[in-house]
N, C-alpha and C positions, 0 to 999 in steps of 0.2 A: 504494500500500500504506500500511494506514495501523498507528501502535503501538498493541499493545492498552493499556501502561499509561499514556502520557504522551496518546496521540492526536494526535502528529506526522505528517505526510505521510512518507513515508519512501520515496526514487525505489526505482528496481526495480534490484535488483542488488547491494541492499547488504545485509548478512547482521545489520547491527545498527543499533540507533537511535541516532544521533549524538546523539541530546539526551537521554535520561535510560541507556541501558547503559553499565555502569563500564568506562572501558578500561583492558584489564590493564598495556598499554606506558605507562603515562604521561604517552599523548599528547593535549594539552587538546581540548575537545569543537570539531566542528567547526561555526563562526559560519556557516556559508551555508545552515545548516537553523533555520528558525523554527518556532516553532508557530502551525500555523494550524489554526485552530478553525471549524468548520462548522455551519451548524444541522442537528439530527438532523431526522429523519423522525419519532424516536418523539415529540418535545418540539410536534409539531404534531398526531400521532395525540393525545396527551394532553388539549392541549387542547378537540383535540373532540371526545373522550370523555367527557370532565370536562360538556363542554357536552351532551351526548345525554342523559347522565344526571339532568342538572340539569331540562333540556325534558319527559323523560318520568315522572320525577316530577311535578314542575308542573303536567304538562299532563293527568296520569291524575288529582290529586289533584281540579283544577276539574272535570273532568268527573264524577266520582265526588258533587261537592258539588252540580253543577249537575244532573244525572239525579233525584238523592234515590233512588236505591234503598233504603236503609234496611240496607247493608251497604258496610262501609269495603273493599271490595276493592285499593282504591288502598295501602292497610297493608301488606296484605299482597305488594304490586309494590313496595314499595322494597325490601326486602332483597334478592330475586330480583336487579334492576338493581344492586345497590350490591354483590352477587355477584360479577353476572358484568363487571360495571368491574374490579374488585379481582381476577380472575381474567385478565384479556386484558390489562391493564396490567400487574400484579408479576409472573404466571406464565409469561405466555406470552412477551410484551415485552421483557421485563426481563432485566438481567445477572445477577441477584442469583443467588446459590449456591444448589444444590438445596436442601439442607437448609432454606435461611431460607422458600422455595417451599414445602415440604410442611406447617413450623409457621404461616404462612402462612394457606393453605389452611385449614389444620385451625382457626384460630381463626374465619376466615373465615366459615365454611361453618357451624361451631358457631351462631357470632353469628345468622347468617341463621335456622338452625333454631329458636332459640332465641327469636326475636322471632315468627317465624312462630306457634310452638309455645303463646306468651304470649298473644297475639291470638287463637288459638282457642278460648280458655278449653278446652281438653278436659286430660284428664290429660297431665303432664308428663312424657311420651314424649321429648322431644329430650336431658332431662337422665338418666332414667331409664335408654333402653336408647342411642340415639345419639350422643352425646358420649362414653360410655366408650367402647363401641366404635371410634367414629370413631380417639382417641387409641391403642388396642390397635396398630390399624392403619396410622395415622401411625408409630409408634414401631418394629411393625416393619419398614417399609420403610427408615426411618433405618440402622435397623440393618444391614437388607440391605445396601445401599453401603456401609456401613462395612466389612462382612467382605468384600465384593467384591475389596477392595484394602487391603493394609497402611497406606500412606498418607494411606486416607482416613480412617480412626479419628481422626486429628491436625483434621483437616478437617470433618468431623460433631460431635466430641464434644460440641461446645458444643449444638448444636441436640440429641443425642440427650438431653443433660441435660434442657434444656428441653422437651422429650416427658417425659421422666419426672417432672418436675416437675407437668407439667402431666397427669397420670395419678391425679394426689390430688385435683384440683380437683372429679372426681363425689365424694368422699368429702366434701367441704368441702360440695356441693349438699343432701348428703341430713341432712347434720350443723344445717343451714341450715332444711331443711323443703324446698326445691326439687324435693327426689327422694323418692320412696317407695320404690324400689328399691336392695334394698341389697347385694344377689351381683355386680351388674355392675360398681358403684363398687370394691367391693372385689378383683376381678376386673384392673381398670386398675390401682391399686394396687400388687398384686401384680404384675401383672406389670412394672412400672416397675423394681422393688424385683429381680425375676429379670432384669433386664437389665442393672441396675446390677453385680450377681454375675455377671455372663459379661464383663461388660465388665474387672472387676476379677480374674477368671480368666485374659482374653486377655492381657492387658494383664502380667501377671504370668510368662505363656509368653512375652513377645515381649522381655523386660527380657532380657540377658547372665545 
């Protein structure tokens, strides 16, 4: 068995980790427990993830220069790869707390649209209708676990801010010239701004 927070080996049978839980009796930690540190599995999935992505870039970029089609296809296969890296490593992999997962994600996935969106010289559809959207939807599922559990408001709030924060960024797009659309932006906006008021309602109900 091993700690989740120090990552101690910890034998079977013992209800607490001799190396970092406080003991309430006063009695000093016990010396016959070391830390011993393992190499993960993920620290090798890593690097040859890191290397897959590195390969099919490379290797789509030459082929793409070496064919001469007369269309950068290879442009548009990096974001796709540098996706779904960024998706199988922090989302799937990873310890990291939902919340930081979904803003994650959400910039993620923006970025990728958004390069994709560039290189096709066509109207600027990713900034336009899918980034607000996308952020709507990010924010309300933050939300969602938050009201799921009292204590998870304390645990989200950071991240839900940063959804809302980042709900103005289509405003800042089309403020820019990025977007020609301007119901959507304002649309994410808005609702940042009604999230922040239910938060500031709950939050008001749950004070003494």
């Amino acid at each position: 068995m091993r700690c989740d927070s120090c990552d101690v080996i910890v034998e079977a049978g013992n209800l607490r980790c001799p190396q970092c839980d406080p003991n309430p009796n006063g009695i000093e930690k016990s010396s016959q427990y070391t830390a011993v540190f393992t190499p993960r599995a993920n620290s090798l999935l890593s690097k040859w993830m890191i290397f897959t992505v590195a390969a099919v870039i490379c290797i789509s970029i030459l082929i793409n220069v070496m064919a001469d089609m007369g269309v950068w296809w290879s442009l548009y296969l990096m974001p796709c790869v540098l996706y779904v890296w960024l998706t199988v490593m922090h989302t799937v992999m990873s310890k990291y707390h939902l919340g930081a997962k979904i803003v994650i994600q959400y910039l993620g996935l923006s970025g990728a649209l958004l390069w994709i969106n560039v290189l096709s010289g066509h109207e600027l559809w990713s900034t336009g209708y899918v980034i607000p959207f996308m952020g709507i939807v990010a924010t309300l599922l933050i939300t969602i676990f938050c009201s799921s559990k009292r204590s998870h408001w304390r645990e989200f709030s950071s991240y839900l801010l940063t959804m809302i924060f980042l709900g103005f960024v289509p405003l800042l797009f089309y403020t820019l010239g990025l977007s020609d659309i301007l119901w959507t932006a304002i649309s994410a906006a808005v609702y940042g701004l009604l999230t922040v008021g239910g938060m500031c309602v709950l939050a008001g109900k749950e004070s003494p």
